[in-house]
C-alpha positions, 0 to 999 in steps of 0.5 A: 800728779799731772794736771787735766789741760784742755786736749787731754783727761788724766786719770789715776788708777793705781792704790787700789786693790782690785776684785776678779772681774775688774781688769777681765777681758769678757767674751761675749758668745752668740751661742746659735753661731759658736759651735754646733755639736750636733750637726743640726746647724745651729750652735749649741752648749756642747759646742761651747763646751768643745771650743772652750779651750779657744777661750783660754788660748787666747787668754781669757778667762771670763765669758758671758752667752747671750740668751739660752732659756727655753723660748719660740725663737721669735727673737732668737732667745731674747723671746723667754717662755721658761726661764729655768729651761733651756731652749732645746736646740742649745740643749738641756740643764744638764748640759748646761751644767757640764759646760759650767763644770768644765768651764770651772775645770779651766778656770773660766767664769760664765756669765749668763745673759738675763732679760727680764723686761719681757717674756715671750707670749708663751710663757705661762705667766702670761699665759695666767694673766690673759686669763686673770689668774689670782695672783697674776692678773697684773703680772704684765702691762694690762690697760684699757683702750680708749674710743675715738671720734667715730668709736672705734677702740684705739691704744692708750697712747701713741707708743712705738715698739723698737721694732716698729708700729705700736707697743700695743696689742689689744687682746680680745679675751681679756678685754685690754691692751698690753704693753710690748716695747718690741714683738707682739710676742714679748710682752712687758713684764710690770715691774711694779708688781712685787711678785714680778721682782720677786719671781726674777730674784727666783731666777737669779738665785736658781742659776747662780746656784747652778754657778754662773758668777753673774748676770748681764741685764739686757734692755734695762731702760725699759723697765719702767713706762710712765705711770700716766701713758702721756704720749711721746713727742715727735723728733722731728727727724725727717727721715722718720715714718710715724711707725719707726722707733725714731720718729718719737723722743722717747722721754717716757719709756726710757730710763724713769727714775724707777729703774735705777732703784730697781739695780740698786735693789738687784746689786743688793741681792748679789751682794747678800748671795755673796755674803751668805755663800762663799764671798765671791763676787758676782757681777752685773753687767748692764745693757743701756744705750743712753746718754752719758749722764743716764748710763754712768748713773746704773753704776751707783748714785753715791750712796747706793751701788748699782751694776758693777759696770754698764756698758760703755758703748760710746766708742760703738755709738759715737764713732764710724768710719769717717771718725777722726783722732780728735773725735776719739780722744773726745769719746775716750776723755768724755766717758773718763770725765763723767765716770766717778773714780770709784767706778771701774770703767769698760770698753765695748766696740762690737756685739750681736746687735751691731756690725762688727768693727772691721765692717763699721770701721774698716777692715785695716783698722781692726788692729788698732781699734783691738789695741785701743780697747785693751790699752784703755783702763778697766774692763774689756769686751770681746764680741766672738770673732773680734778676736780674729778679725771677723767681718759681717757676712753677706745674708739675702732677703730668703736667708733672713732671721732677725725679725728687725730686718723682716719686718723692714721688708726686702727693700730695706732689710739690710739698713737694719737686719742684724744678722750680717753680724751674727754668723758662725764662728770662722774656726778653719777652711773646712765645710762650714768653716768648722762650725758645723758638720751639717749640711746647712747652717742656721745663716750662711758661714761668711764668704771669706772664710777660707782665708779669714778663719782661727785656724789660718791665724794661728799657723801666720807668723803674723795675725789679728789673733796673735796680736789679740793674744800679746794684748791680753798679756799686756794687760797683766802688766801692773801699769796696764792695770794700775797706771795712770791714763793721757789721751791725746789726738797729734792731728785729726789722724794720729791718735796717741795715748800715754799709761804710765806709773811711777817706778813701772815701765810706761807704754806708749799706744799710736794709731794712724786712722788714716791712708797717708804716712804721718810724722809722729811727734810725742814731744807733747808728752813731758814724760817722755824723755829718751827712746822708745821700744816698739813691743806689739805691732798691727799685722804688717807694720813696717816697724817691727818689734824690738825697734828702738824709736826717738820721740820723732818717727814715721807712721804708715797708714794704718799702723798701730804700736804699742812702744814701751818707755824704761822708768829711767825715762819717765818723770 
């Protein structure tokens, strides 16, 4: 085996035998901009159901949907008021039930999203708290206020909600302050309780029996607070106000100690429904924007298992638009270097709360950054539209939703608004892109969707779309599954990297992130002896497939290859 140097991380796969979800690509829909069956302008789970075959064309076979329980719409579902319900915009039960039947009949597994930090205000478990019903007077973070200087009742402590001002709200009937990391509206379940977990575990159990093959957990860091409400530190950061989220270090409602045991306990109720049903895996997938060190510890702590995957969104969080090649080797090589090999790794570059990487990284960029997640080990992740090289639409201040982006108000919305990424599929060039028949939609269909759409891509002899679909296939390659991983950047703007295993093709992955033609040299890779097939190309790149390269070749900007090395020339 090759050893570890100092630019590179090599890292071995193969031996292994794998379970369904380890090598999947997961589709991530936002369901209120998928597909509107209705014509109300609001994507729906019929609409799902309709556009499903899209998934499967493209090659995937897991998706997961972000939330759809019944809920006031606050926070656009992340607000739940009942969790066996579906909010009645999405549709009912038993529409959910048609759209898992026919996801079944394709051979697509769904994974729904879950949120149990919080709850809406609605919802009647707090609705029993605020009135000290037996049972659930400690459902939520109840405390007691405290009186300054002058007598007037002030929170416990100087908490801020993520989004913005304090985590506190006193309620004049009870008589106290309850916790809410984010609205007003989305008060803190208090995860110490043991009804609490238990009435969780109830849901969990109701929808898989329903068949979803597992859950993604939304906001796990802030399950637990400190017991003793110490106030949080300052950050210093000086372009913070004492009301925004990063004005303080958040060291005490952030990642206690109590939430990893809480996945532990949680990865153990998924193993037991397994067992106990039919032996099939059901997952868990994480949401944690954390350290390195605090994220890969959801997986497990080595004696017990935690989540099947967390998110990696270091490749989200750590790069943008000015990034150089050795700034994603190092992200790439720092995952890889601190997840333990047992662990199946996983790559994220999108999602509903992010701006899509055509706008984060640059529009030529797109292709290269898809082919980089798919050649990279493990698990993919696919925001909707990311397939076809969506970009963020234009939203004004009148047509603004997301309470984040409203309570920043209209001088500073669009620094922080995350509806820019959230707008409807691009389906055609038709009304509303073909996302609905209505005569209006729930935010504006992006401008560009004329040009930019699935069904143009899938007509062009070239398209984001195509080569999202090559990709895909690649994928199934036993070395693309199995092999082994080298990572390196040839200059601040060529970053390479290697997948090869033993008596298998080797492939080869170069991307030019800059706007100059750059001379490529893989001598640096000893395994490399002879020539090289280019196999999958980005949209307009001036090698076409099938082109036979040496070691030594010229690279326009923003071109991505994928080029494959024949065992007779790999060590």
């Amino acid at each position: 085996m090759i050893g570890v140097k100092c630019l590179f991380v090599v890292i071995a796969l193969y031996g292994v035998s794998a379970d369904w979800w380890e090598h999947e690509v997961f589709y991530q829909i936002y369901p209120r901009s998928f597909a509107d069956s209705d014509g109300d302008g609001v994507g729906d789970l019929i609409g799902i159901k309709q556009r499903l075959g899209h998934i499967k064309d493209a090659g995937i076979n897991s998706t997961w949907i972000s939330p759809i329980f019944k809920s006031p719409m606050v926070d656009f579902g992340y607000d739940i008021s009942d969790f066996t319900q579906i909010y009645s915009e999405f549709g009912t039960v038993d529409d959910f039930k048609e759209l898992s039947d026919e996801a079944a009949r394709l051979g697509i597994r769904l994974i729904m999203d879950f949120v149990p930090n919080h709850t809406s205000d609605q919802h009647e478990w707090f609705q029993l708290s605020l009135n000290r019903t037996e049972g659930y007077e400690d459902f939520y973070v109840w405390v007691n206020g405290t009186l300054d200087s002058e007598g007037n009742l002030q929170p416990p402590n100087n908490w801020i909600s993520n989004f913005g001002n304090g985590a506190w709200t006193y309620d004049e009937g009870r008589g106290q302050f309850y916790l809410h990391q984010f609205s007003p509206k989305q008060p803190d379940l208090n995860m110490r309780n043991p009804k609490v977990l238990q009435a969780l575990k109830d849901v969990m159990k109701f929808w898989l029996d329903i068949g979803v093959s597992g859950f993604r957990v939304d906001a796990i860091p802030f399950f637990y607070e400190d017991i003793e409400l110490r106030d949080e530190p300052r950050t210093y950061d000086p372009t913070a106000t004492p009301n925004d989220y990063k004005y303080l270090n958040h060291i005490y409602t952030l990642n206690q100690p109590e939430t990893y045991d809480l996945i532990y306990e949680w990865r153990e109720f998924l193993d037991n429904y397994s067992r106990e049903t039919d032996n099939v895996t059901r997952i868990m997938m994480t949401e944690a924007y954390a350290d390195i060190q605090e994220t890969v510890l959801y997986y497990g702590d080595g004696e017990r298992k935690g989540a099947h995957l967390t998110f990696n969104f270091f490749l989200l969080t750590d790069l943008n638009i000015n990034s150089t090649a050795y700034d994603f080797m190092f992200t790439i090589n720092k995952w890889i270097s601190y997840l333990p090999v047992q662990y199946v790794s996983n790559w994220v570059v999108g999602n509903h709360d992010n701006p899509r990487v055509g706008s984060r990284m640059g529009a030529e960029r797109i292709d290269g950054i898809n082919m980089l997640v798919m050649f990279l080990p493990g698990v993919g992740v696919t925001y909707y539209g990311e397939e076809i090289g969506m970009l963020d639409g234009y939203v004004s201040w009148e047509d603004t939703k997301d309470p984040i982006g409203l309570t920043a108000g209209p001088q500073k919305y669009q620094a922080v608004s995350r509806d820019i990424e959230r707008t409807p599929f691009q389906w055609d060039d038709s009304k509303n892109a073909g996302f609905s028949k209505g005569n209006s939609t729930w935010l504006p269909v992006a401008s560009n969707y004329k040009t930019l759409n699935l069904k143009a891509e899938k007509e062009a002899s070239q398209s984001h779309y195509k080569i999202y679909q090559q990709l895909i296939e690649l994928r199934k390659i036993t070395t693309m599954k199995e092999g082994e991983l080298i990572v390196k950047a040839l200059n601040k703007n060529v970053l390479t990297a290697l997948r090869y295993l033993p008596g298998h093709e080797s492939y080869v992955y170069v991307f030019n992130i800059g706007a100059n033609t750059e001379l490529v040299d893989l001598s640096h890779y000893v395994e490399i002896q002879n020539q090289l097939e280019v196999v999958l190309t980005s949209v307009d790149a001036s090698l076409p497939k099938g082109t036979q390269v040496s070691k030594q070749f010229n690279v326009g900007p923003y071109e991505a290859y994928i080029l494959e090395v024949s065992p007779a020339t790999t060590a």
